[in-house]
matplotlib code that plots the C-alpha trace (Angstrom):
import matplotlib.pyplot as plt

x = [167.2, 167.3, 164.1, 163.0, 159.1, 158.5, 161.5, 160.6, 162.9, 161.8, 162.7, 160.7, 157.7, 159.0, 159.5, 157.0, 156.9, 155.5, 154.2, 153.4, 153.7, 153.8, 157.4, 156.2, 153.4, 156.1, 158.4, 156.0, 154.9, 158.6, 159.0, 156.0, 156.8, 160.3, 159.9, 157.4, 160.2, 159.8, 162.0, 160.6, 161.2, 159.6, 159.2, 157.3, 157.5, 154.8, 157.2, 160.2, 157.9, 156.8, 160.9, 161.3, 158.6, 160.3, 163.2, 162.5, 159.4, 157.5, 154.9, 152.8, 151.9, 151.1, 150.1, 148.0, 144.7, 145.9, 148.8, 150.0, 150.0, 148.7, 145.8, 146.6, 144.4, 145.6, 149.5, 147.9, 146.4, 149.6, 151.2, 149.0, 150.1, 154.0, 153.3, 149.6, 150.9, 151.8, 149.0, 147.9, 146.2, 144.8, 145.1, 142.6, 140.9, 137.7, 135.2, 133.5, 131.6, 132.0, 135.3, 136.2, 134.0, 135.6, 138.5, 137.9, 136.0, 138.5, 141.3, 143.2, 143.0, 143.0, 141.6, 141.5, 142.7, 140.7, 142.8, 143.7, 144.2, 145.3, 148.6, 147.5, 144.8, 147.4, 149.6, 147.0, 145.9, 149.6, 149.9, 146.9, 147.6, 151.3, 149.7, 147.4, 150.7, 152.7, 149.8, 149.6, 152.8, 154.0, 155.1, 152.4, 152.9, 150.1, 150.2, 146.9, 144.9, 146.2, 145.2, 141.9, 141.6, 142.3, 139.7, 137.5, 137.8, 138.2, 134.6, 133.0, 134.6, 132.7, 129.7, 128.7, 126.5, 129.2, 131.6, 129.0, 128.7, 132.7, 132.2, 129.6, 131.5, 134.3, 132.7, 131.2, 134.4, 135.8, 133.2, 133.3, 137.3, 137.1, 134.9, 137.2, 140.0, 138.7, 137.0, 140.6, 142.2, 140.1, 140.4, 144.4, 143.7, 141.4, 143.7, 147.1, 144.7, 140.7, 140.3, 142.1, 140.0, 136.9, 138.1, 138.9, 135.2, 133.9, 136.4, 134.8, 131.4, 131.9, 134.0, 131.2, 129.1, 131.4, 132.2, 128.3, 127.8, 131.4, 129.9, 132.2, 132.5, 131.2, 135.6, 136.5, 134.0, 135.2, 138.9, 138.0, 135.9, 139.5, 141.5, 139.3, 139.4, 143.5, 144.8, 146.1, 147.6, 151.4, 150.2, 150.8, 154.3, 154.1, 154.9, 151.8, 151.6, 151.4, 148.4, 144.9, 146.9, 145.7, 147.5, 146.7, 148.7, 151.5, 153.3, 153.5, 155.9, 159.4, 161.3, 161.8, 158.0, 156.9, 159.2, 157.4, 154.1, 154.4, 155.9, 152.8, 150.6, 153.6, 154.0, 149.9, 150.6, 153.4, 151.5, 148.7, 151.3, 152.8, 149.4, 148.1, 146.0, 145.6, 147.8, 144.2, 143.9, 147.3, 148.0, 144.9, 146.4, 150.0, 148.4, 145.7, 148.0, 148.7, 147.0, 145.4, 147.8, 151.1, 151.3, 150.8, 153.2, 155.1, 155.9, 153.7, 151.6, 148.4, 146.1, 144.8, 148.5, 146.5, 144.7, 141.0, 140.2, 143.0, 141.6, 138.4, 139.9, 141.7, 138.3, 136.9, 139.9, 139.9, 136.2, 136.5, 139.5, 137.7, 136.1, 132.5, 131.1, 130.1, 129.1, 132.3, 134.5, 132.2, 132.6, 136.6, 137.5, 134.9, 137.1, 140.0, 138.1, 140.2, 143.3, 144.2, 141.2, 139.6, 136.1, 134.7, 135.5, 134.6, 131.0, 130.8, 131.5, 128.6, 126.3, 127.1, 127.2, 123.7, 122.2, 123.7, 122.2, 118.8, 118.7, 120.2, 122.8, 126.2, 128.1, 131.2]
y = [114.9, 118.4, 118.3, 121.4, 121.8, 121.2, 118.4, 114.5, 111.9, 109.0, 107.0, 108.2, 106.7, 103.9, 105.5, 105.2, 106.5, 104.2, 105.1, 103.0, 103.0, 99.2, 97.8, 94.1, 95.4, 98.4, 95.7, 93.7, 96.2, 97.6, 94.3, 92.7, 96.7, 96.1, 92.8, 94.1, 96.6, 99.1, 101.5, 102.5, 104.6, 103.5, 105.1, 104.7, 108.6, 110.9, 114.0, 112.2, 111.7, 115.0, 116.0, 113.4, 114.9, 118.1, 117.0, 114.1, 113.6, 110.2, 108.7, 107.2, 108.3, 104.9, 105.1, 103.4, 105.2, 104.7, 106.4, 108.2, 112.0, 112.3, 110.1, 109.0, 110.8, 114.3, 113.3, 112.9, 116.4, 117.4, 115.7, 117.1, 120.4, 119.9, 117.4, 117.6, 115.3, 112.2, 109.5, 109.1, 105.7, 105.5, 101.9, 101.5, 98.6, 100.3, 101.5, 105.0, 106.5, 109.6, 110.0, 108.4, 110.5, 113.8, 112.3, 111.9, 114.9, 117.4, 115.4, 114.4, 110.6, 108.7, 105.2, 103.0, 99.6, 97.7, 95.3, 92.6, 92.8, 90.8, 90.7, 90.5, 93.4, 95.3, 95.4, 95.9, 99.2, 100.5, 100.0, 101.9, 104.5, 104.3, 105.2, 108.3, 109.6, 109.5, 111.0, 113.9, 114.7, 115.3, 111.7, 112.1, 114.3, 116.4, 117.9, 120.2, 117.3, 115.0, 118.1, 118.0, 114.0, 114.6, 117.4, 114.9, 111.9, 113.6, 115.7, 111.9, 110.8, 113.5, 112.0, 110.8, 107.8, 106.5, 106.4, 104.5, 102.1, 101.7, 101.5, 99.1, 96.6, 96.8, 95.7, 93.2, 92.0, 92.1, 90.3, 87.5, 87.1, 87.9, 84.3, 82.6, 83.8, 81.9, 79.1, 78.6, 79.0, 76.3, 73.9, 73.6, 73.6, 70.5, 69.1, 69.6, 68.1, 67.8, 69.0, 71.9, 73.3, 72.3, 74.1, 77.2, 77.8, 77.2, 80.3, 82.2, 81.7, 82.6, 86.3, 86.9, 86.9, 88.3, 91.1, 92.3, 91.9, 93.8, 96.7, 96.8, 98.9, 97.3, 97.3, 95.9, 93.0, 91.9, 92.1, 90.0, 87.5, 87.6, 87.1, 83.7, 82.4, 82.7, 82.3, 78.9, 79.5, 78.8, 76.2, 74.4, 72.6, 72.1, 68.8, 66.8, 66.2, 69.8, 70.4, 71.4, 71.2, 74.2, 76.2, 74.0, 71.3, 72.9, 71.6, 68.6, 69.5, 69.7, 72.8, 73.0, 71.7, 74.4, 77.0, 75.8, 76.0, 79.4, 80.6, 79.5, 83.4, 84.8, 82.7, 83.0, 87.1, 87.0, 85.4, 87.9, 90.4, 89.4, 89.1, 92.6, 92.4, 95.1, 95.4, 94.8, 91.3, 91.0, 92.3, 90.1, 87.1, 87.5, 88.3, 85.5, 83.8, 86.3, 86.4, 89.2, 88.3, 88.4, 84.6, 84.1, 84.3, 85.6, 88.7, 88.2, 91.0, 92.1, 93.8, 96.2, 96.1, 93.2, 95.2, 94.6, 92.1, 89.9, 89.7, 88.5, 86.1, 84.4, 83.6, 82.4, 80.1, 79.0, 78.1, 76.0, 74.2, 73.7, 70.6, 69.4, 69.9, 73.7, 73.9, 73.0, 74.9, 78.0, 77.3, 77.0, 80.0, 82.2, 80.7, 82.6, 85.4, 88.9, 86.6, 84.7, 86.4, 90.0, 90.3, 92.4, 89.3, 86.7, 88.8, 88.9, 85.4, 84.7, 86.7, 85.7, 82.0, 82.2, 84.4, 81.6, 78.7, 80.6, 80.2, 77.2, 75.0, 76.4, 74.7, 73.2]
z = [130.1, 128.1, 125.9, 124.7, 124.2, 120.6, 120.4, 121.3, 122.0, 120.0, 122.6, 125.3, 124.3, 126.6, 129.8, 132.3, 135.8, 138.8, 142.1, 144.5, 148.8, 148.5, 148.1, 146.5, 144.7, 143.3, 142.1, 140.9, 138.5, 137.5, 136.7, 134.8, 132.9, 132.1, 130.7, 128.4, 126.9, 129.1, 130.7, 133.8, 137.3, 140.3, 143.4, 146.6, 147.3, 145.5, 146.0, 144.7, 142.0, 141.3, 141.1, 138.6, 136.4, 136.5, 135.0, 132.7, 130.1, 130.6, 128.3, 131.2, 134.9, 136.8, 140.3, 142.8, 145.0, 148.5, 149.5, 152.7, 152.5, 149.3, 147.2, 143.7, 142.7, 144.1, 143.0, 139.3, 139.7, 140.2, 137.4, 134.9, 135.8, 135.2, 132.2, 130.7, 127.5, 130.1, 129.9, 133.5, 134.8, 138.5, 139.8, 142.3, 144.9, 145.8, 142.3, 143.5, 141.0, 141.9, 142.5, 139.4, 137.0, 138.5, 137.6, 134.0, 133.9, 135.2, 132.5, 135.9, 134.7, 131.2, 132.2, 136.0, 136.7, 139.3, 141.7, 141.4, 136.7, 135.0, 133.4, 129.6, 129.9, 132.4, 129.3, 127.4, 129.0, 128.6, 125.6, 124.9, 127.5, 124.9, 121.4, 123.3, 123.9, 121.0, 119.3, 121.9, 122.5, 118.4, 117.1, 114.4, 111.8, 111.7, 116.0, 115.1, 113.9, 116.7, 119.3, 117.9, 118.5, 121.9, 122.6, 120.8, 122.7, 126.0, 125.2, 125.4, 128.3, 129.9, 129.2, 132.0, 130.7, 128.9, 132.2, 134.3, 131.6, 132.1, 135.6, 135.5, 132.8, 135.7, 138.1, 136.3, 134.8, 139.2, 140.2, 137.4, 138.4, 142.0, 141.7, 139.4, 141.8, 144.9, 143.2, 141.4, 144.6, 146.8, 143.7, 144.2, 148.0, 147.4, 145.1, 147.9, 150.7, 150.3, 154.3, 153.4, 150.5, 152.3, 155.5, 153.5, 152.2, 155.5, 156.6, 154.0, 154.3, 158.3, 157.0, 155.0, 157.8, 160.3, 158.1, 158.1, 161.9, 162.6, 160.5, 158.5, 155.3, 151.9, 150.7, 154.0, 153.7, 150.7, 151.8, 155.1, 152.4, 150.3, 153.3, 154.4, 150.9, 150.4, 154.5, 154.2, 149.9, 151.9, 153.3, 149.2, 149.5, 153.2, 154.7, 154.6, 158.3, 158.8, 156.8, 159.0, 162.2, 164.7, 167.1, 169.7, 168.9, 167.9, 171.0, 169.6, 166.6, 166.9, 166.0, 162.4, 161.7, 163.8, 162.2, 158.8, 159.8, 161.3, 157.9, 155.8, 157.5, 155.5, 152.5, 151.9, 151.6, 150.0, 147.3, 147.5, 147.1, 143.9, 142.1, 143.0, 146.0, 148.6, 151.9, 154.2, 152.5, 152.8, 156.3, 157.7, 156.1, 157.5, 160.9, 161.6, 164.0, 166.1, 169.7, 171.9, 174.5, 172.5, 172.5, 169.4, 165.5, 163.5, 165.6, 168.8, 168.1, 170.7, 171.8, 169.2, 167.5, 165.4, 162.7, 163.3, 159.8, 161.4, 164.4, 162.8, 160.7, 164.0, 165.0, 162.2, 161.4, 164.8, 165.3, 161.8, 162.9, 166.6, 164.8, 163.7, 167.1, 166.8, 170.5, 171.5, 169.0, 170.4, 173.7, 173.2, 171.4, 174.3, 176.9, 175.6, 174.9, 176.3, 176.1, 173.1, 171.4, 171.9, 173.0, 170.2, 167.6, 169.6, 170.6, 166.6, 166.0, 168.5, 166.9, 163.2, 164.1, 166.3, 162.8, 160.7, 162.3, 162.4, 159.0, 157.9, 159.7, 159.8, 156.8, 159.5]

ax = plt.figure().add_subplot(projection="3d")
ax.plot(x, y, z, "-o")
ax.set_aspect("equal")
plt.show()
């Protein structure tokens, strides 16, 4: 495209430039983007990125926090330089206060979307980020007054008080959905098969604690929390008889039951995936069957191979579907302890099931 720097293409309003490491979250968004009149580029490749925004003007700068070799966050620095009129949004999983109001401070960022959004106040936010462009980059009339508009409104977003109070409607607005997310989720588990929903809190309530006695960071908690909530989500369409089996009875199916109930790990992220959740949740969820001795599915992972939240999550699910009789389901998953399970999860699940019961009765 051949712009020169006072001319604007009354078209380019529409074009938008994703960046994203994560191939089903990238699509996703090119997607939901185009079908809401957009014309977009998306790439998985910050430097391919920063080529594109040396050639071609975009209205909007979309790209997520975690990325390999270079944050979102440091790509958008970037950006700024080679196109200061582009509206740049930050989508990130983890609020940090500080990070975020040096963000807005230094201009490097417009506004941030918190995973997982909503699609109606996604679009919402572009079309916002939208109109801040046209008026900066010379589709109104009048470019001085719409330069001092800008100055104006990014003086306040300095203001620190009025960024925490952002930050603090966010995360009240995460938490209020995050809830509505799994209660919503457990409902149509219930609704498929009552032992399943029931099975799936009882999962999350033993992350929760799991997550704590691991030491895990606060993010990570929540994502092992996620991942207990939404394991079994492909398990919705599955043949009935397959429901709340465990991997212990798998023997008993024949091939193609099998094949379908090894799938479901896959199916449950693949879910995840398309509304916007991290790849931690995701990768956990996908992984929960596999084994410390490389006996177990989709891809007969071990050893530390098995990221550690999915190696959690194994022995919570497996200690819920070991049955009412919590001795026993203890005493199972410890005899496979360094084989189909690692000893630093199992040691946790002893410790957060002996602190749950100290307090109130384990809820399995």
């Amino acid at each position: 495209m051949a712009n020169s720097a006072n001319s604007v293409d009354e078209t380019e309003w529409r074009r938008l430039l994703v960046v994203d490491d994560e191939e089903i979250v990238l699509v996703a968004l090119r997607e939901t983007l185009m079908r809401a009149g957009y014309e977009v580029t998306a790439t998985n490749d910050a430097a391919e990125a920063l080529d594109a925004l040396r050639t071609t003007r975009f209205a909007v700068i979309i790209t997520d926090q975690q990325m390999p070799r270079m944050t979102g966050l440091e790509f958008l620095a970037q950006a700024k330089i080679l196109r200061p009129e582009a509206t740049r949004i930050l989508i990130t999983a983890v609020l940090n206060l500080g990070t975020v109001i040096e963000a807005i401070n230094q201009g490097e960022i417009y506004r941030f979307i918190v995973k997982p959004w909503l699609r109606e106040e996604f679009l919402g936010a572009i079309t916002s980020a939208v109109e801040r462009y046209r008026l900066v980059s010379g589709h109104a009339l009048q470019r001085g007054r719409a330069d001092e508009a800008v100055q104006e409104r990014d003086a306040l977003l300095r203001r620190v008080g009025a960024v925490e109070e952002q930050l603090e409607t966010a995360r009240r607005r995460t938490v209020v959905e995050r809830d509505r997310t799994r209660a919503l989720a457990q409902a149509m588990l219930s609704r498929y098969d009552v032992t399943l929903g029931d099975r799936t809190r009882r999962v999350a309530a033993l992350c929760r604690a799991l997550g704590a006695r691991a030491g895990l960071a606060p993010s990570e908690q929540e994502a092992l929390e996620d991942a207990g909530w939404y394991h079994d989500l492909g398990c919705l369409g599955m043949e009935r008889g397959l429901v709340g089996i465990g991997c212990d009875t798998l023997k008993n199916l024949n091939v193609g039951q099998r094949r379908e109930w090894e799938a479901h790990p896959g199916r449950s992220a693949e879910l995840l995936a398309e509304v916007g959740f991290g790849s931690d949740v995701r990768t956990a969820v996908e992984v929960h069957h596999e084994r410390h001795d490389g006996s177990g599915s989709p891809a007969g992972l071990c050893g530390d191979s098995i990221p550690r939240l999915g190696r959690l999550l194994a022995v919570a699910v497996a200690y819920v579907e070991g049955g009412s009789d919590r001795r026993v389901a203890l005493a199972r998953i410890q005899e496979k302890a360094g084989t189909s399970f690692d000893l630093e999860s199992v040691r946790c699940l002893e410790q957060s099931v002996a602190a749950l019961e100290s307090v109130v009765p384990m809820p399995v």
